[in-house]
C-alpha positions as MATLAB code, in Angstrom:
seq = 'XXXXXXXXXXXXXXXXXXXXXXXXXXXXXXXXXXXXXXXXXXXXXXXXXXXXXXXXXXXXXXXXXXXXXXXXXXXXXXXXXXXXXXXXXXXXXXXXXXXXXXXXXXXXXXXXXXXXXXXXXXXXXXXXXXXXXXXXXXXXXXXXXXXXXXXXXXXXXXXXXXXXX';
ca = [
       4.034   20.365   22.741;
       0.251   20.620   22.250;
      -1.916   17.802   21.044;
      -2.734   17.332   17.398;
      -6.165   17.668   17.271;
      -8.451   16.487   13.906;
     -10.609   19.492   12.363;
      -8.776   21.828   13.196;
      -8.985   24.939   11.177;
      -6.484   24.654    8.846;
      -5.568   28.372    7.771;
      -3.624   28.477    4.537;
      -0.928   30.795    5.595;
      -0.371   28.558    8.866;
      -0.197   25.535    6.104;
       2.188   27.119    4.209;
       4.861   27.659    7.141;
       4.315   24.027    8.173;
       4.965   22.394    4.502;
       7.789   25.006    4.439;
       9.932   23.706    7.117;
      10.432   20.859    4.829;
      13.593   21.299    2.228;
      13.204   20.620   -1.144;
      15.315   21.083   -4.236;
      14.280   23.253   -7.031;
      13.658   22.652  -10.791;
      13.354   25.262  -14.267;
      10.680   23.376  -16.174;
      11.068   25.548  -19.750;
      10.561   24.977  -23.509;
      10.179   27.091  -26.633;
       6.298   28.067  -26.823;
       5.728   30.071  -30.365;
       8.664   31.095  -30.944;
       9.381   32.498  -27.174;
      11.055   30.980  -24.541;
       8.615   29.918  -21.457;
       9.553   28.491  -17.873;
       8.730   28.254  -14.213;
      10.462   27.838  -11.003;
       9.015   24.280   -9.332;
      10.150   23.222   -5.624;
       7.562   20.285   -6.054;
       9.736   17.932   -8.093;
      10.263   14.540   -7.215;
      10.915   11.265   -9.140;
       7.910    9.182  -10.010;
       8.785    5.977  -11.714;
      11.441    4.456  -13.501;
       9.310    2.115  -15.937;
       8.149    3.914  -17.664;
      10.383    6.635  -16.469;
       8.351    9.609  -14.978;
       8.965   12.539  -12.584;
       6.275   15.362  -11.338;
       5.646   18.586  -10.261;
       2.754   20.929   -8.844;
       1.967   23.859  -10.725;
      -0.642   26.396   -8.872;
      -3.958   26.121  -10.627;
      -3.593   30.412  -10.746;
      -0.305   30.157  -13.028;
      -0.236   32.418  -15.865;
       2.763   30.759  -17.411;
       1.569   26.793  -17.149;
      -1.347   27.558  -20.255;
       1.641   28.241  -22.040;
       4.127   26.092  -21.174;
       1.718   23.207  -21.654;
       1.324   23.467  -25.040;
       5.109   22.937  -26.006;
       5.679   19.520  -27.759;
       8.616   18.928  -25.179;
       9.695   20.144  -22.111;
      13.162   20.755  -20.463;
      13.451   20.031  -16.858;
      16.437   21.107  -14.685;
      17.735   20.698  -11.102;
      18.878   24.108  -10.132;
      22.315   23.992   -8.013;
      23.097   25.642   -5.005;
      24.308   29.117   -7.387;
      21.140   29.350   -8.828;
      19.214   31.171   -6.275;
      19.146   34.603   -8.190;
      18.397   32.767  -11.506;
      14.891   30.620   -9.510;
      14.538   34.235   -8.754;
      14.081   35.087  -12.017;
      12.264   32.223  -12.809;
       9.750   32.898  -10.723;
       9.697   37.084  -11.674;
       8.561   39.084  -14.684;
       7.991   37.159  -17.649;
       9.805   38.474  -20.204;
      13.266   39.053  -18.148;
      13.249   34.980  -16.524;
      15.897   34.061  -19.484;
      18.399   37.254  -19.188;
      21.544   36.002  -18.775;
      21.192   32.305  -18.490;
      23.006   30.186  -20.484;
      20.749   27.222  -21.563;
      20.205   25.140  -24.392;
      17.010   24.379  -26.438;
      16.625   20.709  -28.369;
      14.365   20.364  -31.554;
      11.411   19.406  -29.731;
      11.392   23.046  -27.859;
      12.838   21.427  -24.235;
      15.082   24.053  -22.798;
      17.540   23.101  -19.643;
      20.020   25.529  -18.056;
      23.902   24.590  -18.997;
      24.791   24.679  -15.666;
      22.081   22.234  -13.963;
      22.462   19.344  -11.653;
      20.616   17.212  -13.857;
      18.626   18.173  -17.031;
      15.842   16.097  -18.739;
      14.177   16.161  -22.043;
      10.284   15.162  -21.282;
       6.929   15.229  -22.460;
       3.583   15.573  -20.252;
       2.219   12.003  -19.107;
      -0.661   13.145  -17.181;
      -1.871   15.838  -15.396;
      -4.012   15.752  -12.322;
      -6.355   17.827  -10.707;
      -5.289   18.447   -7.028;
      -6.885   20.497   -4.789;
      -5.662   24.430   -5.941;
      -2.819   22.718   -7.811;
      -2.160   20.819  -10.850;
       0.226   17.811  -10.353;
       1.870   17.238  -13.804;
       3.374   13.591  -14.454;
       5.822   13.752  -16.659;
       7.796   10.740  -19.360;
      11.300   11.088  -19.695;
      13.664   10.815  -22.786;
      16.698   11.593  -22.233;
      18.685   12.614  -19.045;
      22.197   14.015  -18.218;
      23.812   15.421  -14.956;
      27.086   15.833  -13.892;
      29.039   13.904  -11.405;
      29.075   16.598   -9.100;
      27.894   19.635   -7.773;
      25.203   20.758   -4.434;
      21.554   21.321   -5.377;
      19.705   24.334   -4.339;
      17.665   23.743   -1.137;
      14.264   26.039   -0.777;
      13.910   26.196    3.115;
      11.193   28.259    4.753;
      10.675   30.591    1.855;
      14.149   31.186    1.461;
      17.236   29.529   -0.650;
      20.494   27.266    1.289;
      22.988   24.456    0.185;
      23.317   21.064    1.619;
      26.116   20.488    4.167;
      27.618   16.843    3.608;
];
């Protein structure tokens, strides 16, 4: 192995194979937006807090869809499962085809989650922060269900797996 030097320079496509060999799960932040239904693909989630009750997420400071998506008065957040690859696909393809044939719910507030999810959350933006090229969105929590089973979907060196227990 080579030494780890300081300064080195730090090309962004050899940055993003390094943070990639690091699994993550992946999350469908949507809502209702004017009448239309709005959403992402996230594999920055991660639980924040629990009083108050928060969770985050990076959105690229280049999205076309997070100007939108910001404005909704809730949002719905939910962990994909390991059959969801084609659907964070989607999610992360054309705009208006990311909600063709998903089966999801919407709440009063606007927050849409996926029927099928690990987990799904009703929340509304805490904070955002300025990050670098990214936006790292806090979110507050109010209400939560998930299942007591089922394998999340694991986003592994640009590609999709499952979790062997």
């Amino acid at each position: 192995m080579t030494e780890l030097r300081t300064n080195q320079d730090l090309d962004p496509a050899k940055l993003r194979k390094a943070f990639g060999v690091f699994p993550t799960g992946v999350v469908a932040v949507a809502a209702e937006v004017d009448g239309a239904l709005t959403g992402l693909a996230a594999s920055s989630f991660s639980s924040v807090s629990l009083d108050p009750p928060l969770v985050s997420f990076s959105v690229a400071n280049t999205s076309k869809t997070w100007p939108d998506l910001r404005r909704a008065e809730h949002l719905g957040v939910t962990i994909l499962a390991d059959h969801h690859g084609e659907v964070c696909r989607r999610l992360a393809g054309p705009v208006e085809h990311r909600f063709d044939h998903i089966a999801l719910q919407a709440t009063g507030d606007g927050a849409v989650t996926l029927d099928d999810g690990l987990a799904r959350f009703d929340t509304t933006i805490y904070r955002e922060v300025e990050a670098g090229d990214h936006i790292i969105v806090l979110l507050q929590l109010h209400a939560v269900e998930h299942p007591e089973s089922g394998s999340p979907l694991i986003f592994h060196r640009s590609g999709f797996g499952r979790l062997a227990v």
